[in-house]
N, CA and C atoms of all chains as a GROMACS GRO file, in nm:
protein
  603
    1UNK      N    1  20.994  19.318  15.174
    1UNK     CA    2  20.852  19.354  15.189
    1UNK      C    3  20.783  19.256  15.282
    2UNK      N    4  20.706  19.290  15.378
    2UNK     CA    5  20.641  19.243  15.487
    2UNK      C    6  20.516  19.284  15.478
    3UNK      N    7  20.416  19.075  15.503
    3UNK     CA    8  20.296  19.114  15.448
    3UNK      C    9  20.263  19.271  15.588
    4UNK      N   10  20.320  19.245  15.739
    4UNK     CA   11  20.249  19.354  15.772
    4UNK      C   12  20.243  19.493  15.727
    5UNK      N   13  20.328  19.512  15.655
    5UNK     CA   14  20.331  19.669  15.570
    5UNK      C   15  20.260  19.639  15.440
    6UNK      N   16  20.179  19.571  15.456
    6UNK     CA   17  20.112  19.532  15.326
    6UNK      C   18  19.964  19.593  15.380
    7UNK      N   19  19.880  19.603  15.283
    7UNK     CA   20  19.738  19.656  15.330
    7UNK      C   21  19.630  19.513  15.140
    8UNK      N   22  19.510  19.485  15.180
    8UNK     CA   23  19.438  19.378  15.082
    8UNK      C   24  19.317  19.464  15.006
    9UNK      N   25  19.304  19.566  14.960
    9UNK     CA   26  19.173  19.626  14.887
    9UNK      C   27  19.092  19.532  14.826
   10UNK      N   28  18.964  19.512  14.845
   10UNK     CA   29  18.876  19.401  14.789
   10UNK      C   30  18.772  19.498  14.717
   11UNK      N   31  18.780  19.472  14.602
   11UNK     CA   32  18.684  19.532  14.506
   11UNK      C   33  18.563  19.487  14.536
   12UNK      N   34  18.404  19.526  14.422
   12UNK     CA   35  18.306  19.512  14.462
   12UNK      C   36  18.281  19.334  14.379
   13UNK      N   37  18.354  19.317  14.305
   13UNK     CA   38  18.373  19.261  14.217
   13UNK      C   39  18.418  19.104  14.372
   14UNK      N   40  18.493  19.120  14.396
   14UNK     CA   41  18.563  19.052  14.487
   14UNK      C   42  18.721  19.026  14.480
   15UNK      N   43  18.735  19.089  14.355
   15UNK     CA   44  18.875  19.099  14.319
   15UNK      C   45  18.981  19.178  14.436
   16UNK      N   46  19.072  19.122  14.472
   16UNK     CA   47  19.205  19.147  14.579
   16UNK      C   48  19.338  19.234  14.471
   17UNK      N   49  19.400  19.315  14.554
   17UNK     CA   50  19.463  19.383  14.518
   17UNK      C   51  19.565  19.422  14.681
   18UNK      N   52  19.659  19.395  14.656
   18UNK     CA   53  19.788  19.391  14.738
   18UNK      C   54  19.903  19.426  14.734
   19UNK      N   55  19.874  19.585  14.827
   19UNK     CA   56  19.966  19.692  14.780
   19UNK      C   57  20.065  19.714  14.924
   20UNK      N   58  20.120  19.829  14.920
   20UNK     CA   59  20.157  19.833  15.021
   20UNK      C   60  20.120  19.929  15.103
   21UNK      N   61  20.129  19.932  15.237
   21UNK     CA   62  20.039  20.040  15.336
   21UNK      C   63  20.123  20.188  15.308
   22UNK      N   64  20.248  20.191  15.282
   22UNK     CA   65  20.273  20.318  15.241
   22UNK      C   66  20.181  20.396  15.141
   23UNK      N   67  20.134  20.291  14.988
   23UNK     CA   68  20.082  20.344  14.917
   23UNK      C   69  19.949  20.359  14.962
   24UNK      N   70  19.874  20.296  15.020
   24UNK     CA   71  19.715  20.283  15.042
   24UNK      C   72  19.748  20.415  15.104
   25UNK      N   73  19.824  20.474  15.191
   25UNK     CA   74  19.814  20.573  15.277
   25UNK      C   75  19.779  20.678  15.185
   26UNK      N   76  19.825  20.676  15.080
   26UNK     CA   77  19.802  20.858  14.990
   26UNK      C   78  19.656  20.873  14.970
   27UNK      N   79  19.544  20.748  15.041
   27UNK     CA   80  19.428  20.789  15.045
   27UNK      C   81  19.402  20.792  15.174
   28UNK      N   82  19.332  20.938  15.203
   28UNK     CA   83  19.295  21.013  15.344
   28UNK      C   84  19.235  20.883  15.418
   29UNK      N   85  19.118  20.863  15.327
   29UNK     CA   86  19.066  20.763  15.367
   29UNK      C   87  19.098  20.620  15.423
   30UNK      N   88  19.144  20.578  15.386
   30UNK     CA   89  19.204  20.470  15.434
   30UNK      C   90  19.309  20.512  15.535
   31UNK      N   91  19.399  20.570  15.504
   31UNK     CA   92  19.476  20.632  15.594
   31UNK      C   93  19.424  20.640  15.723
   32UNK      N   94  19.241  20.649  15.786
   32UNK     CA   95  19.201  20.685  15.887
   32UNK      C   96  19.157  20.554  15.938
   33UNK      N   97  19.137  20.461  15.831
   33UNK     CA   98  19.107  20.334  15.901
   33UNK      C   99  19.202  20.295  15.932
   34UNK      N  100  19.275  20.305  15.869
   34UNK     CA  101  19.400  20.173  15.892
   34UNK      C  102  19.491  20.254  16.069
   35UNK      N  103  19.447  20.375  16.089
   35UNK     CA  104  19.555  20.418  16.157
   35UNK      C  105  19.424  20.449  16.326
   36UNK      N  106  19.314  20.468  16.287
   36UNK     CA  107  19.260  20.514  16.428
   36UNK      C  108  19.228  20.421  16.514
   37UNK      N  109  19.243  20.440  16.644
   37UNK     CA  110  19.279  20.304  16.737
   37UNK      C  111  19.130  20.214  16.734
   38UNK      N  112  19.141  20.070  16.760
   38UNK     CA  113  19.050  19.996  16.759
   38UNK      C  114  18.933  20.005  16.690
   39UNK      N  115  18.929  20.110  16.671
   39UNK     CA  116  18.731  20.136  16.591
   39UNK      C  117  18.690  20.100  16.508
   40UNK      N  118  18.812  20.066  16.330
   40UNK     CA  119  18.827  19.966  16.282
   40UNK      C  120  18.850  19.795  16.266
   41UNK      N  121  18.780  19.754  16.228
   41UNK     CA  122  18.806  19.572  16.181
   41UNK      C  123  18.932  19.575  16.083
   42UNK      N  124  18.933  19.654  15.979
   42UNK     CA  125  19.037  19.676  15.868
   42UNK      C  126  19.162  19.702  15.931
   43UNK      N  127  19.158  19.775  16.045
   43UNK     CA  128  19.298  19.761  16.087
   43UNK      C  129  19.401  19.692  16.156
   44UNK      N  130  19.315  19.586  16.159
   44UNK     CA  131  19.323  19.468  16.207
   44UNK      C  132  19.367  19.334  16.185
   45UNK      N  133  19.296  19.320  16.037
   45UNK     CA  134  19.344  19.210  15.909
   45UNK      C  135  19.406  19.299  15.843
   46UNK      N  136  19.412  19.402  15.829
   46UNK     CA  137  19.458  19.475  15.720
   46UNK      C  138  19.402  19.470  15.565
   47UNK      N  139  19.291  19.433  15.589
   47UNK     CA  140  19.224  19.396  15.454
   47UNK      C  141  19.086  19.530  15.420
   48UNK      N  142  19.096  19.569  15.338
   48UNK     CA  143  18.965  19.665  15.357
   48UNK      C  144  18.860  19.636  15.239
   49UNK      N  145  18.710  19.631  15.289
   49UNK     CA  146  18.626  19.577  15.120
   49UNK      C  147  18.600  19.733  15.087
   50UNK      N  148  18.551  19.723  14.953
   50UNK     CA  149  18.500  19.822  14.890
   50UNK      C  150  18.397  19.810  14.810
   51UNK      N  151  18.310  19.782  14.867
   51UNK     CA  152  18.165  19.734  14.778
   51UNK      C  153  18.092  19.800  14.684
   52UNK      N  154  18.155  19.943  14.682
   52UNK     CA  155  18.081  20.024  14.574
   52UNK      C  156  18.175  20.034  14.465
   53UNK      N  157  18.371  19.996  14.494
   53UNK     CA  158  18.416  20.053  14.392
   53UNK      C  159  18.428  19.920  14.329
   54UNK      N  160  18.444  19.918  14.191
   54UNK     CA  161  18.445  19.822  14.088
   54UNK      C  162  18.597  19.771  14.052
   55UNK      N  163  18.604  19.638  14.041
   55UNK     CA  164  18.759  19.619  13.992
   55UNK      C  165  18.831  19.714  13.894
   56UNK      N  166  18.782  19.720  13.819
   56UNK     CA  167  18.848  19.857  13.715
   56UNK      C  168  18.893  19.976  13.764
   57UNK      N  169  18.827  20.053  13.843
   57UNK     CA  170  18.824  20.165  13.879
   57UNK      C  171  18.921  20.154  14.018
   58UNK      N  172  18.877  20.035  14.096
   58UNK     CA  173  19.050  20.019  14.183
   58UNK      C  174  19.146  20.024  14.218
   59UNK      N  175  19.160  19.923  14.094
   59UNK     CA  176  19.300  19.872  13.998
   59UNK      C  177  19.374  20.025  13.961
   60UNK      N  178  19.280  20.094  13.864
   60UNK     CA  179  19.308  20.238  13.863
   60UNK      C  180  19.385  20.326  13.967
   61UNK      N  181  19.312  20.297  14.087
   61UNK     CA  182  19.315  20.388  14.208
   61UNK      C  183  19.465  20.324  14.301
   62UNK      N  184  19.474  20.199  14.232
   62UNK     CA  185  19.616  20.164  14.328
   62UNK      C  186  19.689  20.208  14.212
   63UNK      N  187  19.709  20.212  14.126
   63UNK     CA  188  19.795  20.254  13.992
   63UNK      C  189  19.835  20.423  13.990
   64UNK      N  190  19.718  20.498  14.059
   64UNK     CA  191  19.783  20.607  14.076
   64UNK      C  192  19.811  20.632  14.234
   65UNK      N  193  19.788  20.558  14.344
   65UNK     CA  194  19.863  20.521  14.496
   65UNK      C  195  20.040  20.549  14.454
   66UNK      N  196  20.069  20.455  14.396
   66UNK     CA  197  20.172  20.456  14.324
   66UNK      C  198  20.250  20.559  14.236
   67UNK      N  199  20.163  20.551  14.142
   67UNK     CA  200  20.198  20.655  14.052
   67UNK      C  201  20.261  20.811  14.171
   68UNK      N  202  20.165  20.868  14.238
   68UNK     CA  203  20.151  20.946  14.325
   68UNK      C  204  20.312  20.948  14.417
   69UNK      N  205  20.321  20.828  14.411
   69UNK     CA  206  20.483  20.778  14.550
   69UNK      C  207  20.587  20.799  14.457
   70UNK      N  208  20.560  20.766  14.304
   70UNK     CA  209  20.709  20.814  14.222
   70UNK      C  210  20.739  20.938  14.185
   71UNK      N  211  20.596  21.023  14.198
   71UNK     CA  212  20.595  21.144  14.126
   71UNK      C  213  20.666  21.240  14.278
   72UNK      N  214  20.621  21.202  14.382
   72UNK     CA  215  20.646  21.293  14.491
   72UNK      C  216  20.856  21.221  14.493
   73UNK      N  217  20.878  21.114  14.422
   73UNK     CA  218  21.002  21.096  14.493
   73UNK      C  219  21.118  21.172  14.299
   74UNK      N  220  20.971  21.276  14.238
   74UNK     CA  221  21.072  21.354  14.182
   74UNK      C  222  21.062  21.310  14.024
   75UNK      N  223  20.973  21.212  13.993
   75UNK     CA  224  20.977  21.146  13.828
   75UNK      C  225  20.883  21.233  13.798
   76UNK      N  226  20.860  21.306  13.702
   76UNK     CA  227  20.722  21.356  13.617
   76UNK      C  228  20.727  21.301  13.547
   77UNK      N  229  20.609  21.195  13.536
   77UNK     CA  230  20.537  21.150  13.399
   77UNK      C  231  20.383  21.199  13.397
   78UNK      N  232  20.290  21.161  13.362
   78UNK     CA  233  20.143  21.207  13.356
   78UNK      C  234  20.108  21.098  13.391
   79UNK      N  235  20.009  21.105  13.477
   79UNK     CA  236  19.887  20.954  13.533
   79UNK      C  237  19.826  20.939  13.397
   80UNK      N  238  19.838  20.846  13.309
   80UNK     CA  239  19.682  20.831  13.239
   80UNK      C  240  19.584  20.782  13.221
   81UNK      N  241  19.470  20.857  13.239
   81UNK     CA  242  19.337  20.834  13.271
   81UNK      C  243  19.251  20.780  13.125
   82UNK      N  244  19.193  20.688  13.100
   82UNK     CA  245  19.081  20.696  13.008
   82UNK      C  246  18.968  20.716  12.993
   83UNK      N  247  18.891  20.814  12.887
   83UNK     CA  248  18.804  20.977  12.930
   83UNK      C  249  18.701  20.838  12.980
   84UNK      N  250  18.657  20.710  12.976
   84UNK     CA  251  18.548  20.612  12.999
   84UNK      C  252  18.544  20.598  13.115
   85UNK      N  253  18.665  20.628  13.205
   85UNK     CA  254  18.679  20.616  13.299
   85UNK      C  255  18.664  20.658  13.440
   86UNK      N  256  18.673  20.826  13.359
   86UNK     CA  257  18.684  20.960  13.434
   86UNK      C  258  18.543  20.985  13.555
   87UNK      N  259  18.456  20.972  13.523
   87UNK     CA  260  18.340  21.016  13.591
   87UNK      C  261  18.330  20.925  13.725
   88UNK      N  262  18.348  20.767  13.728
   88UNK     CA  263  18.313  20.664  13.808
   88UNK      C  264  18.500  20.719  13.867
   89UNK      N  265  18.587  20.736  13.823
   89UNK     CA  266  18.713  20.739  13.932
   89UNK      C  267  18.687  20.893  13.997
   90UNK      N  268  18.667  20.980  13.967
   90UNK     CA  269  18.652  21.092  14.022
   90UNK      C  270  18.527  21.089  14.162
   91UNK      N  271  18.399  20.996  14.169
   91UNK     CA  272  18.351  20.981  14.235
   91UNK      C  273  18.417  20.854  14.379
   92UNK      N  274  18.469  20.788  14.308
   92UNK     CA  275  18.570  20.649  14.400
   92UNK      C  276  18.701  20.798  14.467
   93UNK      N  277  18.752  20.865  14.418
   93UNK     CA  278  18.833  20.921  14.445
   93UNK      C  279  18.746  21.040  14.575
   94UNK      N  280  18.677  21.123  14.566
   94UNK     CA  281  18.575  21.166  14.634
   94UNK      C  282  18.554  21.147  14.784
   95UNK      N  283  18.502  20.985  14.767
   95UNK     CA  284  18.541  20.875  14.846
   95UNK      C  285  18.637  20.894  14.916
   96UNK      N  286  18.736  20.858  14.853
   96UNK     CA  287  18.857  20.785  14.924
   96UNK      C  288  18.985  20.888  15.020
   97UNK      N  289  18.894  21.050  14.934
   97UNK     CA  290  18.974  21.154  14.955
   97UNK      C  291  19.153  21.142  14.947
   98UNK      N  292  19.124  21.100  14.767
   98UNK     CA  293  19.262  21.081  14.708
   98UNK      C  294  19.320  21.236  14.595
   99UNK      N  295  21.144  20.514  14.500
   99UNK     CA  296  21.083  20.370  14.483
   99UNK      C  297  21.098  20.429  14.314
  100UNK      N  298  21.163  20.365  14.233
  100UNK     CA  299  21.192  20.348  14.112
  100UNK      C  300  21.084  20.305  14.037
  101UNK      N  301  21.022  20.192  14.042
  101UNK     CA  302  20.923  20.114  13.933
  101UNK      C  303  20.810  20.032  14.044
  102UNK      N  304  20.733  19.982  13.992
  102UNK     CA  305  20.594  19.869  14.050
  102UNK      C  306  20.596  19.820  13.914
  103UNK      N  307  20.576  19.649  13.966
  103UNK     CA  308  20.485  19.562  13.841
  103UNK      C  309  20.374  19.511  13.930
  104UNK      N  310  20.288  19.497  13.818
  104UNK     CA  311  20.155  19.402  13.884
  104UNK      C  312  20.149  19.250  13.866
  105UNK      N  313  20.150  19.213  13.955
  105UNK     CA  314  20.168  19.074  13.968
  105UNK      C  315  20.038  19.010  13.990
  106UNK      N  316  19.999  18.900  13.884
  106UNK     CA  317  19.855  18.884  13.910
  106UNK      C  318  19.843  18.710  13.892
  107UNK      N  319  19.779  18.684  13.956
  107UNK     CA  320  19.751  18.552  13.945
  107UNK      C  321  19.550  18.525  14.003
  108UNK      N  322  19.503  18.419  13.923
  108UNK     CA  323  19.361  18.462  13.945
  108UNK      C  324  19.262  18.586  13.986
  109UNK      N  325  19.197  18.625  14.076
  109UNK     CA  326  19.178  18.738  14.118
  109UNK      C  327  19.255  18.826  14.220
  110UNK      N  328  19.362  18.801  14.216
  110UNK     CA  329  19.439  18.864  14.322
  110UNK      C  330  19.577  18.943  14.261
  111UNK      N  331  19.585  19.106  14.270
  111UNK     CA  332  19.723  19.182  14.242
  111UNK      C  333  19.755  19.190  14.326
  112UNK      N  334  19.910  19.193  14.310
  112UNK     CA  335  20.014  19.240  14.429
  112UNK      C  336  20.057  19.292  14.354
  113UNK      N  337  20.084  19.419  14.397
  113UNK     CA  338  20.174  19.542  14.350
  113UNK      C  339  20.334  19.531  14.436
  114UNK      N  340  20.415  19.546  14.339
  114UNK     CA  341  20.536  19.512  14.427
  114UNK      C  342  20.663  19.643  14.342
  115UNK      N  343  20.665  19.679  14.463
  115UNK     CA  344  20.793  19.793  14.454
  115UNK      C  345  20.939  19.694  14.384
  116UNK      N  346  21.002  19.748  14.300
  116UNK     CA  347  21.112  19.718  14.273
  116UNK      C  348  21.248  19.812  14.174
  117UNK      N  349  21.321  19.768  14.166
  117UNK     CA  350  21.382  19.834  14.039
  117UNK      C  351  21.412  19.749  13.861
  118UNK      N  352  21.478  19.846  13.797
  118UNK     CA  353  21.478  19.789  13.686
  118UNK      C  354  21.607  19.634  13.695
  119UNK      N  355  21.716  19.720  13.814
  119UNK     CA  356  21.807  19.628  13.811
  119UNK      C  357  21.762  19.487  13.878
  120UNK      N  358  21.646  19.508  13.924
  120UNK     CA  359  21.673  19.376  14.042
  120UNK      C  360  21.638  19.226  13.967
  121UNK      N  361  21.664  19.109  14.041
  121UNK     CA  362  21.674  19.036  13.881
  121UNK      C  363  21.533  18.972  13.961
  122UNK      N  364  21.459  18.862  13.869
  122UNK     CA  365  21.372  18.841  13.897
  122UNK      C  366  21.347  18.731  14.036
  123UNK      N  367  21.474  18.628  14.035
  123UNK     CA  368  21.481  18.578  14.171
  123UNK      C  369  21.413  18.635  14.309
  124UNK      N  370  21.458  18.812  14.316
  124UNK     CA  371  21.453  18.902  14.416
  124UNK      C  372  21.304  18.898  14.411
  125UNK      N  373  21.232  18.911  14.318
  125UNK     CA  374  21.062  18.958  14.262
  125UNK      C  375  20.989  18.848  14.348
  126UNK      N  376  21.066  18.697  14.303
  126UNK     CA  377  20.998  18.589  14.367
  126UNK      C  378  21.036  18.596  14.506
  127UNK      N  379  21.139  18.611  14.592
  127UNK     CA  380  21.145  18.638  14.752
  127UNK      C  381  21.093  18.759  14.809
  128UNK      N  382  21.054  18.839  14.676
  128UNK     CA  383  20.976  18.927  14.780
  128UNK      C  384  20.835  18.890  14.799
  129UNK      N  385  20.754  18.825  14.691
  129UNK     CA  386  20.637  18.802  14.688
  129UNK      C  387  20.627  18.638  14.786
  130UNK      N  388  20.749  18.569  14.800
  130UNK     CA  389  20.723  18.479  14.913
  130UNK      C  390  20.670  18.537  15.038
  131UNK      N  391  20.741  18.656  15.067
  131UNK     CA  392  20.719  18.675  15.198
  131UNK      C  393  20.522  18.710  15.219
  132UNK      N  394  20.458  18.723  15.091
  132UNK     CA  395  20.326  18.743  15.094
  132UNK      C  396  20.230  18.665  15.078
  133UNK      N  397  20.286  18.566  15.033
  133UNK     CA  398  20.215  18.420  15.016
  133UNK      C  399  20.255  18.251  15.053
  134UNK      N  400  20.200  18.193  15.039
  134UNK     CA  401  20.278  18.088  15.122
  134UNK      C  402  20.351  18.016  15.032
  135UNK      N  403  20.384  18.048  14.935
  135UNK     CA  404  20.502  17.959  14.789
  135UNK      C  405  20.614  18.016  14.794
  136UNK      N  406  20.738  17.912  14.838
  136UNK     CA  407  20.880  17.936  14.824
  136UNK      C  408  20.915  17.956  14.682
  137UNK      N  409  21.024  18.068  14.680
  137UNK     CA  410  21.084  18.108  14.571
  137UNK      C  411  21.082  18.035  14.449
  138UNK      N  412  21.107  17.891  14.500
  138UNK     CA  413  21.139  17.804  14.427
  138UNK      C  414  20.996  17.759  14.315
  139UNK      N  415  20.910  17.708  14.391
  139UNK     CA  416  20.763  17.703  14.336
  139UNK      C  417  20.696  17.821  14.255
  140UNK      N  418  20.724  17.875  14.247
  140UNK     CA  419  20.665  17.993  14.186
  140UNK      C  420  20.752  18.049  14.046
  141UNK      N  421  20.645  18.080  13.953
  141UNK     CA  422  20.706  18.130  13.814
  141UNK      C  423  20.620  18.206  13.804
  142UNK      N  424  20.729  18.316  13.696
  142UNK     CA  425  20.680  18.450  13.660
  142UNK      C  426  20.661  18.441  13.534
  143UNK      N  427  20.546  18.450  13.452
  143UNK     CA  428  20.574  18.468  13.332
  143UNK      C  429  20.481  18.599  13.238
  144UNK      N  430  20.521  18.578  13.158
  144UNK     CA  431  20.489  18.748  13.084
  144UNK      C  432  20.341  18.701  12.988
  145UNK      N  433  20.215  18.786  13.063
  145UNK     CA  434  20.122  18.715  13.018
  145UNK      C  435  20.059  18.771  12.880
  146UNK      N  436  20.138  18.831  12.766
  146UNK     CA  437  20.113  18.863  12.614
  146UNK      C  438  20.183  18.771  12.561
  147UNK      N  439  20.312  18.716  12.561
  147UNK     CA  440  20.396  18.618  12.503
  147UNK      C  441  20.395  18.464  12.535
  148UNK      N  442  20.381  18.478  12.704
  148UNK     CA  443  20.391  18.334  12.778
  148UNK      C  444  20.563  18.289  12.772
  149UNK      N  445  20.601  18.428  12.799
  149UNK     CA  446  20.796  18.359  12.781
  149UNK      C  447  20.786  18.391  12.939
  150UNK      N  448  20.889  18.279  12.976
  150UNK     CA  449  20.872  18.240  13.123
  150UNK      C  450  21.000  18.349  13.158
  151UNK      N  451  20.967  18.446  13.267
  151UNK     CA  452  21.084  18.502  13.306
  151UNK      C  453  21.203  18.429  13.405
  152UNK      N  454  21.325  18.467  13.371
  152UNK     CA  455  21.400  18.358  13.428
  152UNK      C  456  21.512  18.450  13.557
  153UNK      N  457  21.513  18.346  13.631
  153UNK     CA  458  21.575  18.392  13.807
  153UNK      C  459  21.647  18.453  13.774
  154UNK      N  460  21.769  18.454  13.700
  154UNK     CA  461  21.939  18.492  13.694
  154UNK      C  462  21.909  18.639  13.639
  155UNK      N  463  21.846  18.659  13.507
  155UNK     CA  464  21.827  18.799  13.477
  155UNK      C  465  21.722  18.893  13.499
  156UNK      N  466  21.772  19.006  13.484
  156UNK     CA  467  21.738  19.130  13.532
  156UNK      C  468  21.611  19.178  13.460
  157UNK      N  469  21.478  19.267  13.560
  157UNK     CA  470  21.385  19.285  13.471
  157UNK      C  471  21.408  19.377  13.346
  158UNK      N  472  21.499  19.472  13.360
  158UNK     CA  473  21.532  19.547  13.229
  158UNK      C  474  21.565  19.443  13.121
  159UNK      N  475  21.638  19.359  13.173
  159UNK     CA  476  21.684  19.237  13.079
  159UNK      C  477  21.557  19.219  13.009
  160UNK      N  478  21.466  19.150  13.055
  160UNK     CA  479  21.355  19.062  12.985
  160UNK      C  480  21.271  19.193  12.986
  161UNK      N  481  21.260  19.311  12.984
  161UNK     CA  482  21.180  19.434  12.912
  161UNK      C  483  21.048  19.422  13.009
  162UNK      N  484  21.065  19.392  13.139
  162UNK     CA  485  20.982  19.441  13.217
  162UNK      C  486  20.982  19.557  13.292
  163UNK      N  487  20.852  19.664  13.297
  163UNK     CA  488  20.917  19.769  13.267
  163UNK      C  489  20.824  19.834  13.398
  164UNK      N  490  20.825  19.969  13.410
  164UNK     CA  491  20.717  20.004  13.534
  164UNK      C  492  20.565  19.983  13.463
  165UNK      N  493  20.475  19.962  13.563
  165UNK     CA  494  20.287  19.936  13.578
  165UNK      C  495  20.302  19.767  13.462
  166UNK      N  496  20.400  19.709  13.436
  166UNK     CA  497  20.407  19.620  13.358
  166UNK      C  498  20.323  19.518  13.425
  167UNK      N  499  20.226  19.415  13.377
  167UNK     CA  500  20.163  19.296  13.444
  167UNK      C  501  20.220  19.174  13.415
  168UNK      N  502  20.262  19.109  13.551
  168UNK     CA  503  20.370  18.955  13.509
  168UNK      C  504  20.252  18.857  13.593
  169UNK      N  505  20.231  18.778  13.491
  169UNK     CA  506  20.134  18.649  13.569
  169UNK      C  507  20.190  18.558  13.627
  170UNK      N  508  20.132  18.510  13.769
  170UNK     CA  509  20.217  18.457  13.855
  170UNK      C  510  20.154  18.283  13.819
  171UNK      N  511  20.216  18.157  13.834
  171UNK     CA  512  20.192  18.023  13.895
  171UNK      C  513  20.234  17.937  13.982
  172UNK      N  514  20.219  17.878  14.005
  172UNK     CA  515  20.268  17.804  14.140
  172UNK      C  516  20.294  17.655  14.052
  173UNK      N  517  20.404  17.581  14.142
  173UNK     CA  518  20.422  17.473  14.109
  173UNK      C  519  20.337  17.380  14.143
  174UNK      N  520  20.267  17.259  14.081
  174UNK     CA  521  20.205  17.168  14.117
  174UNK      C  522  20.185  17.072  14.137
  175UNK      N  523  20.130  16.962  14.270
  175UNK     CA  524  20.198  16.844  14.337
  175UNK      C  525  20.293  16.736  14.205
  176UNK      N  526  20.241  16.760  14.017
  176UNK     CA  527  20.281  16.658  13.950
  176UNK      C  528  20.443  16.738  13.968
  177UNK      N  529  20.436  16.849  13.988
  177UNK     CA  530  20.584  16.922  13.982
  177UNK      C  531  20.583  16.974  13.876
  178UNK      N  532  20.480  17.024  13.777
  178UNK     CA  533  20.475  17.102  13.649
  178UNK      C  534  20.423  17.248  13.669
  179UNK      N  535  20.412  17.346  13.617
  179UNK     CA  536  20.364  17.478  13.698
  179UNK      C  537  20.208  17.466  13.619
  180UNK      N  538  20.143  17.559  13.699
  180UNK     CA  539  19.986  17.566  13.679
  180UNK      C  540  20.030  17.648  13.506
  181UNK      N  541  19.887  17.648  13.473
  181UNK     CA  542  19.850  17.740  13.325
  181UNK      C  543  19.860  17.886  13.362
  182UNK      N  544  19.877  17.976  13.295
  182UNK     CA  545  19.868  18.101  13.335
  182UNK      C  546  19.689  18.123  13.343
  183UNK      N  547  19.652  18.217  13.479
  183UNK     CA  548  19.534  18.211  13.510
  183UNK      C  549  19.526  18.360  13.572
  184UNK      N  550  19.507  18.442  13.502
  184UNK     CA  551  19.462  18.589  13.514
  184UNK      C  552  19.328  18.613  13.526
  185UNK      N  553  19.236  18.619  13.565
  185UNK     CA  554  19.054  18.641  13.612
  185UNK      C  555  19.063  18.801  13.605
  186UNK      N  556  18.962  18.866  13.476
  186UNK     CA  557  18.968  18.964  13.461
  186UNK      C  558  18.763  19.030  13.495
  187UNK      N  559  18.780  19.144  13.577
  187UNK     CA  560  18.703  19.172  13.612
  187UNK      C  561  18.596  19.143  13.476
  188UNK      N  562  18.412  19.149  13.426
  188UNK     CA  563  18.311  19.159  13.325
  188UNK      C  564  18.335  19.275  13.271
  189UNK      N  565  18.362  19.327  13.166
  189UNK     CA  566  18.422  19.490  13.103
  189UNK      C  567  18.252  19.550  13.137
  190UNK      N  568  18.228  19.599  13.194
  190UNK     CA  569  18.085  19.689  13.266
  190UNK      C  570  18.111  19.778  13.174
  191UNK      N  571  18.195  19.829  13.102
  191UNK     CA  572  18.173  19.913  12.968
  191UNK      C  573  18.091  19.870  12.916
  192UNK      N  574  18.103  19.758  12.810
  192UNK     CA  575  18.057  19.687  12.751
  192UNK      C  576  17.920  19.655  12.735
  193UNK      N  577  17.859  19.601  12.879
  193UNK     CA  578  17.778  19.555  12.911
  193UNK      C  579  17.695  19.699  12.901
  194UNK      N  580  17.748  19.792  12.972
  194UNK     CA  581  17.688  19.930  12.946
  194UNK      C  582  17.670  19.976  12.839
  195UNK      N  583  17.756  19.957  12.725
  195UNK     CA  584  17.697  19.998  12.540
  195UNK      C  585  17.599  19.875  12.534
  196UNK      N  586  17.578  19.752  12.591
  196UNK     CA  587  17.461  19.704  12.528
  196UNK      C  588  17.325  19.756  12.612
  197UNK      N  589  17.333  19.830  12.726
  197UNK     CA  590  17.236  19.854  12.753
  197UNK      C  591  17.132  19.978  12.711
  198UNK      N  592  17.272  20.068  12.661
  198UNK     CA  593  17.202  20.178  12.528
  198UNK      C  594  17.170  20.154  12.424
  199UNK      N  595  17.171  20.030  12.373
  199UNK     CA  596  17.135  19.999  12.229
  199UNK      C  597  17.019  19.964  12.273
  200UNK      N  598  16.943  19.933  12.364
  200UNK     CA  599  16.786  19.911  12.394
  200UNK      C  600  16.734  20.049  12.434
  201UNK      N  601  16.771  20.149  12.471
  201UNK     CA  602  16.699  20.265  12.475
  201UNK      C  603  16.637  20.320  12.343
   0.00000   0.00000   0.00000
């Protein structure tokens, strides 16, 4: 693993999260920063902030990045969500066009 | 890609692809290549128990399992490893049930 295939999500919180750019990719969103020429700073450091989403809801969102990469390589398990959770990830997700 | 653990040390996760077989040595050279601590400096340990995971065996071995969280430390100049130091976001739940009990 190579930090450059690595991508840094910074919560609003300031909390870091360090995944890999394969996974960040299963969000559209990011997917467009990290990939469209120069117009981004993020694609650059490879670091992206997220000032509205909250460490919790993140953390979440790289958990199913993931989740998402095992299920397409053929595992069914269920993502699980907690119902406290649901309303604030569905809007971060929205977002992120995950 | 078989499994991810979360690897956390203060405010910072690294999510790291691996398998069940790979032993934990491999865990620490992969996360070298992301930070500036050689294999060697760095310990993994399991942050509900505090049992230090060890190089030679395998994460199935020590029941680390997929979305599992292993707290990371670094060795320090006395040559003893830091405390385990996980920084967990303010539960904004929480803070949010106390703000309905004033309505």
């Amino acid at each position: 693993m190579k930090k450059e295939d690595t991508v840094k999500l910074i919560s609003a919180e300031g909390f870091e999260f360090v995944i890999d750019k394969e996974a960040a990719m299963v969000s559209q969103t990011i997917h467009n920063m990290l990939t469209s020429p120069g117009s981004f700073a993020e694609s650059q450091h490879g670091e992206v902030t997220f000032p509205e989403i909250s460490t919790t809801i993140l953390e979440k969102i790289c958990q199913y990045f993931y989740w998402h990469l095992q299920f397409a390589s053929g595992k069914e398990t269920e993502f699980p969500i907690e119902p406290e959770l649901t309303l604030e990830l569905m809007m971060a997700a929205n977002y992120l066009h995950t | 890609m078989d499994m991810y653990i979360r690897v956390k040390r203060s405010k910072t996760t690294y999510f790291i692809k691996c398998k069940p077989s790979d032993k934990v040595l491999d865990i620490k050279e992969k996360l070298q290549e992301l930070i500036d601590q050689p294999a060697n400096d760095q310990r993994l340990v399991l942050p509900g128990t505090r049992e230090v995971l060890e190089d030679s065996k395998t994460l199935a071995e020590q029941k680390v399992e997929n979305d599992a969280v292993v707290a990371l430390t670094f060795r320090k100049d006395d040559n003893e490893f830091e405390e385990v130091n996980i920084v967990r976001p303010n539960d904004f739940y929480q803070s949010r049930d106390g703000d309905s009990a004033n309505w």
